[in-house]
C-alpha positions in Angstrom: -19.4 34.3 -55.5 -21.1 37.1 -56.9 -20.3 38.7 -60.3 -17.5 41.2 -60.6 -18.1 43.0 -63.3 -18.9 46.2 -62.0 -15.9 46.5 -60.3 -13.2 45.0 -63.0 -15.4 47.7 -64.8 -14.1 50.4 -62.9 -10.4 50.0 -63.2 -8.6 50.9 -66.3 -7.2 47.5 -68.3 -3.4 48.9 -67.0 -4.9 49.2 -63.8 -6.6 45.6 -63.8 -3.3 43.9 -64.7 -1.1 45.7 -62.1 -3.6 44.8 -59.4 -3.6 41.2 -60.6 0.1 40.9 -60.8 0.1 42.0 -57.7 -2.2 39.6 -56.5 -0.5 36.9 -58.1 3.0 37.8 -56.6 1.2 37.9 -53.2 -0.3 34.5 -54.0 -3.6 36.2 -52.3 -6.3 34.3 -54.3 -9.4 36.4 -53.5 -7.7 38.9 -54.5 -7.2 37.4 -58.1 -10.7 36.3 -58.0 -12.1 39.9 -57.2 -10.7 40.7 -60.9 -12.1 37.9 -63.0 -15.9 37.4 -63.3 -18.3 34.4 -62.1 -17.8 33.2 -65.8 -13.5 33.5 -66.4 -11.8 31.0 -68.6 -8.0 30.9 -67.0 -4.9 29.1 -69.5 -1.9 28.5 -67.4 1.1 29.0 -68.8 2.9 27.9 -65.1 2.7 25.8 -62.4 2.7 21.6 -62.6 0.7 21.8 -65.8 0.9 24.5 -68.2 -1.7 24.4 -70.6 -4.2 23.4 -68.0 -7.6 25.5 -68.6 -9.6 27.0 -65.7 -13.1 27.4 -66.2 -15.2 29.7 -63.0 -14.0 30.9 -59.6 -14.6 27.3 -58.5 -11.8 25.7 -60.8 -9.8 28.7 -60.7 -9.4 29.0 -57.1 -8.3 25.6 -57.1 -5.9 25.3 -60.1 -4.3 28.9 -58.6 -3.3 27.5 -55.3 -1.9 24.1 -57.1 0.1 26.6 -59.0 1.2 28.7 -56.5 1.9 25.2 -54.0 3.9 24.0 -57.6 6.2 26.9 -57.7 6.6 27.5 -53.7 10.3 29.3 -53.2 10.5 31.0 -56.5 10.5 35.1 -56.4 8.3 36.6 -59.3 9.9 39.7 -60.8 6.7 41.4 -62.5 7.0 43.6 -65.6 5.3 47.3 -66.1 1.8 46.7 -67.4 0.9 48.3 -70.6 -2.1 49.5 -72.2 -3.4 49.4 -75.5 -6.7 51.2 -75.6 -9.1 48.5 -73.6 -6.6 45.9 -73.2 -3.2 45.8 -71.4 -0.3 43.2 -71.6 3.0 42.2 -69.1 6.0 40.9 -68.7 7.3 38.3 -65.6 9.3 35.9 -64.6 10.0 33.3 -61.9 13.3 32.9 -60.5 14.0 29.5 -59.0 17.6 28.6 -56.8 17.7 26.0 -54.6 20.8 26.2 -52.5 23.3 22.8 -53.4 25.9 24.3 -50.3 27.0 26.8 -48.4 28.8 27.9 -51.9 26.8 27.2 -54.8 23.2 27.2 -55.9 21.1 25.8 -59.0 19.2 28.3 -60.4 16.9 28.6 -63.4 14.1 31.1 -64.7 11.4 30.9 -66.8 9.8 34.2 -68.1 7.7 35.9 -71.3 8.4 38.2 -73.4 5.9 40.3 -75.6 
């Protein structure tokens, strides 16, 4: 996969993170790897294990979908990127319930905050 660093280089850093995040909620991972270049180190904070490092599209492409198998069901509630001159941070969270009967469900979350 060629480079992308012409096009990342385009989009503002607010711009870079809403398109991932969007990306990432669609679990659409060309779409993720369109933003990272040849070269991207990826740490995951999710999926079945968090710390795991990604290193290239290769290993990234791979450890994505394992996350995004991992947390299958959950709905990601992304926060409002924002900038800081060339970098730009956000919020999310996963929401997990798994239905227990007709009248109750186990839930749980995990999210950041900054």
């Amino acid at each position: 996969m060629p480079s992308n660093t012409a096009m990342t280089s385009e989009l503002t850093p607010r711009d870079c993170l809403a398109r991932f995040a969007d990306a990432w909620a669609s679990h659409d991972v060309d779409g993720l790897l369109e933003l990272m270049t040849a070269d991207a180190v990826y740490a995951a904070s999710v999926g079945p294990e968090p710390g795991r490092t990604f290193r290239g599209h290769q290993e990234l492409a791979a450890g994505v979908r394992t996350m995004f198998d991992h947390d299958a069901g959950a709905d990601i509630e992304q926060g409002e990127p924002v900038a800081f001159g060339d970098m730009a941070v956000s919020t999310w969270a996963y929401h997990f319930c798994r239905r227990r009967s007709a009248s109750s469900a186990a839930c749980r979350q995990i999210s950041t905050d900054i």
